[in-house]
N, C-alpha and C positions, 0 to 999 in steps of 0.2 A: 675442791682444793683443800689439802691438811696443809693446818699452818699448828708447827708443835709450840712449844713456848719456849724453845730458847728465841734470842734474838737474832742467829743467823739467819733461822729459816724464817723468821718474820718478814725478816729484810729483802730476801731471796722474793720469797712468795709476793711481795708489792712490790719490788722491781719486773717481777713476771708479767704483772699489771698494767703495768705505767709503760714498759716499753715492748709490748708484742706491737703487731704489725696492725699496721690504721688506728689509732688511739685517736679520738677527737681531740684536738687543742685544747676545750675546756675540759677534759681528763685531764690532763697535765700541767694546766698554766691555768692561773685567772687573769682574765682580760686587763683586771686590774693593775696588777702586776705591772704592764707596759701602760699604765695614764700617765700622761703630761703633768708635772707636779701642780701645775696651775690650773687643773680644767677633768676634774672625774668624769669617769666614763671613756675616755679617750683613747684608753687602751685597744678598743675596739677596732681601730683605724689600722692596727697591724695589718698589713699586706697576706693574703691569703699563702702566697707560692713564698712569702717568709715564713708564716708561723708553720708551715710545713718544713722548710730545712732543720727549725730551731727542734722540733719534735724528733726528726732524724738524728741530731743533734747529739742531745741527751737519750737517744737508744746507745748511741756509740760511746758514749763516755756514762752511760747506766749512773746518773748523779744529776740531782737537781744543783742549778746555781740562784743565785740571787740575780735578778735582773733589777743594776744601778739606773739605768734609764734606758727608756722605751719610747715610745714617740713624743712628739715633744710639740706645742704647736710654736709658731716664731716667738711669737713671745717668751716664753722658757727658753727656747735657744739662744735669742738674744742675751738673757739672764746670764745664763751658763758660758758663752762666750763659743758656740756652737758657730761653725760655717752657715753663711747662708746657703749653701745648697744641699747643708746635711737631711741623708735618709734618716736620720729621724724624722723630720717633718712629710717623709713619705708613708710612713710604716714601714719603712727597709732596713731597720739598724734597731742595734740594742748594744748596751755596756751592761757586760758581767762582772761581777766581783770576783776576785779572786784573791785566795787566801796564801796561795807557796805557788814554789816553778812547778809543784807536781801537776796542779790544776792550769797553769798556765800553759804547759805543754798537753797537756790532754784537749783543753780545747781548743787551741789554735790545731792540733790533730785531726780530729775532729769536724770542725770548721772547715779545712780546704778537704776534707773527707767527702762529706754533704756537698761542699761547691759555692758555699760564701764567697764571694768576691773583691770583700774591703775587710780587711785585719788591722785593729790599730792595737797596738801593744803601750800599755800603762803600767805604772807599779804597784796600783789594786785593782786593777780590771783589765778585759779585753773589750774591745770594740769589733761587732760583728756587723757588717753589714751585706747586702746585695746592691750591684748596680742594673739597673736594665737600660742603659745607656750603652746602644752598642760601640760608642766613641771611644770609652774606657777599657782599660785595660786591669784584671785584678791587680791588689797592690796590697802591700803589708808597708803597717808605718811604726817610727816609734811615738809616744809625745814626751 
């Protein structure tokens, strides 16, 4: 691989990396990343068939985000003022940050792209989650 020294092709050349096809998780995210603000380590608890959409994800929208919160255990959630039956406390959810509508609509895009299930829309973040409760129906909310 030539990477010249401008910084287009910098960019190019480690987006080339980060999103070709099978990238382990730990290529692209640290576990850490998604810990419970109360309890390191915890990030690990991300749901397998989640940290695969999030990685499909970020192919489609070629852009890391900030991950606001990741899983969470009751406790945190309680904190935060979370549902008690939030997938966060599954590993099935995460709040992105987001900076303008441009990010807001790439990854709400994005998200029903992949096949996310739960869309909560915020004024600095999005909320992503999955359900595997076939009772449910997807849904997009605001807060």
């Amino acid at each position: 691989m030539k990477i010249s020294n401008t910084k287009d092709s910098v960019e190019y050349n480690l987006n080339t990396l980060i999103f070709q096809n099978s990238i382990p998780f730990e290529e692209v995210f640290c576990h850490s990343e998604f810990d419970s603000k109360d309890l390191k380590g915890s990030g690990i608890q991300m749901k397998e068939s989640f940290r695969e959409k999030l990685i499909e994800l970020n192919k489609l929208t070629e852009k890391r985000y900030k991950i606001n919160s990741g899983y969470r255990t009751i406790r945190h959630n309680r904190r935060v003022g979370g549902v008690t039956h939030s997938n966060h406390l599954k590993g099935l959810a995460v709040d992105i940050s987001i900076r303008n509508s441009a990010d807001r609509y790439r990854i709400i895009w994005a998200a029903l792209q992949v096949g996310f299930t739960q869309i909560g829309i915020g004024k600095t973040f999005i909320h992503i989650g999955l359900d595997h409760n076939n009772n449910k129906t997807p849904r997009i909310w605001l807060y």
